[in-house]
C-alpha positions as CSV (number, residue, x, y, z in Angstrom):
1,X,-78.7,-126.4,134.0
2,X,-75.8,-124.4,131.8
3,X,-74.0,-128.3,132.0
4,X,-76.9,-130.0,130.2
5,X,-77.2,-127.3,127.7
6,X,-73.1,-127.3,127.3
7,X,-73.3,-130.9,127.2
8,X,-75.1,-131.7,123.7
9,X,-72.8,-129.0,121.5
10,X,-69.6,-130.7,123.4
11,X,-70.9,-133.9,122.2
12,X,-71.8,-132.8,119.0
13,X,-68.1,-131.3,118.2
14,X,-66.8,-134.9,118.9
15,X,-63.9,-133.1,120.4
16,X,-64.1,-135.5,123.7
17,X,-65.2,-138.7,122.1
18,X,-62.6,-140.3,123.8
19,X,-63.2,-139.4,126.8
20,X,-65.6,-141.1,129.0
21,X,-68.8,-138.7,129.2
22,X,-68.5,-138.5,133.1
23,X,-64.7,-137.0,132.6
24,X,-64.8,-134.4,130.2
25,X,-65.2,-131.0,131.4
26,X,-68.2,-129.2,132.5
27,X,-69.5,-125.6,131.6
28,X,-68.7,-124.8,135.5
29,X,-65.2,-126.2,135.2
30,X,-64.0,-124.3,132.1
31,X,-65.4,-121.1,133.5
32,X,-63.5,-121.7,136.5
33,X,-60.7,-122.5,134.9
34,X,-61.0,-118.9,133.2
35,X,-61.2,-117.2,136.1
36,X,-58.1,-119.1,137.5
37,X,-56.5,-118.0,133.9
38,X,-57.0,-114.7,134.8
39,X,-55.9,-114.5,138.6
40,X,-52.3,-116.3,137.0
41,X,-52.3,-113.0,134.8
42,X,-52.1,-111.2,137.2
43,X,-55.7,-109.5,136.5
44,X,-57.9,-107.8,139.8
45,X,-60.2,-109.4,141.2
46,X,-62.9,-106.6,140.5
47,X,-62.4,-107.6,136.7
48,X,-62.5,-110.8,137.3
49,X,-65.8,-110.7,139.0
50,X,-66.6,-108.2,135.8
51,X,-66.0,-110.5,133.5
52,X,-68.5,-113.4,135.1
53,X,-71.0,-110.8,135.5
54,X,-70.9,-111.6,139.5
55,X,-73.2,-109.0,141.5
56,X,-70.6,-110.9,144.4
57,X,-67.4,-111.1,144.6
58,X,-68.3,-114.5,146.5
59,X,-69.4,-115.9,144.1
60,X,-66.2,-115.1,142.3
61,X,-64.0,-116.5,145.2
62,X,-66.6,-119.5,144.9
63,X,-65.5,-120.2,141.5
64,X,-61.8,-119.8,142.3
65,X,-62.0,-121.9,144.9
66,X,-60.5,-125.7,144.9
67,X,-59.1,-124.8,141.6
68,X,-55.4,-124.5,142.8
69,X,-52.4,-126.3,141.6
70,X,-52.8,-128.2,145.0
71,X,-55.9,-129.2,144.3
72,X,-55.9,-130.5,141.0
73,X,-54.0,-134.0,139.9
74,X,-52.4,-133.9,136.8
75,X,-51.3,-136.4,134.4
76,X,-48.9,-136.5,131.5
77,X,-50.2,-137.8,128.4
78,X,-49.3,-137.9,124.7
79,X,-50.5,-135.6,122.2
80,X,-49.9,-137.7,119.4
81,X,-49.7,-135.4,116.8
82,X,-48.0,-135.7,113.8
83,X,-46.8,-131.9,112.9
């Protein structure tokens, strides 16, 4: 539900217009990424779990999980900017 709700502003802000709607990032993956953000930081896990307002810290680790270095496949790009 929170992905179909993020979806319209996200496609409203034009930001990812160039990316295919299937590839831009969900609600769940930018919250997981800011909980990965956070365990690079060096920040507790109790916080953590604080900050996602989990009753669990399951669901925490749930969120954290899959989301390591070794599980994500990067690729260099561009930025094209002209600064």
């Amino acid at each position: 539900m929170a992905d179909q709700v993020f979806a319209q502003p996200q496609d409203d802000s034009k930001a990812y217009e160039n990316v295919p709607a299937g590839e831009r990032p969900t609600f769940h993956e930018i919250r997981a990424l800011g909980a990965r953000l956070y365990v690079q930081q060096g920040f507790e896990q109790e916080y953590i779990q604080g900050l996602m307002g989990h009753a669990d810290v399951k669901m925490t680790e749930h969120y954290q999980a899959g989301h390591g270095d070794d599980a994500v496949a990067y690729m260099k790009v561009k930025a094209d900017l002209k600064v």
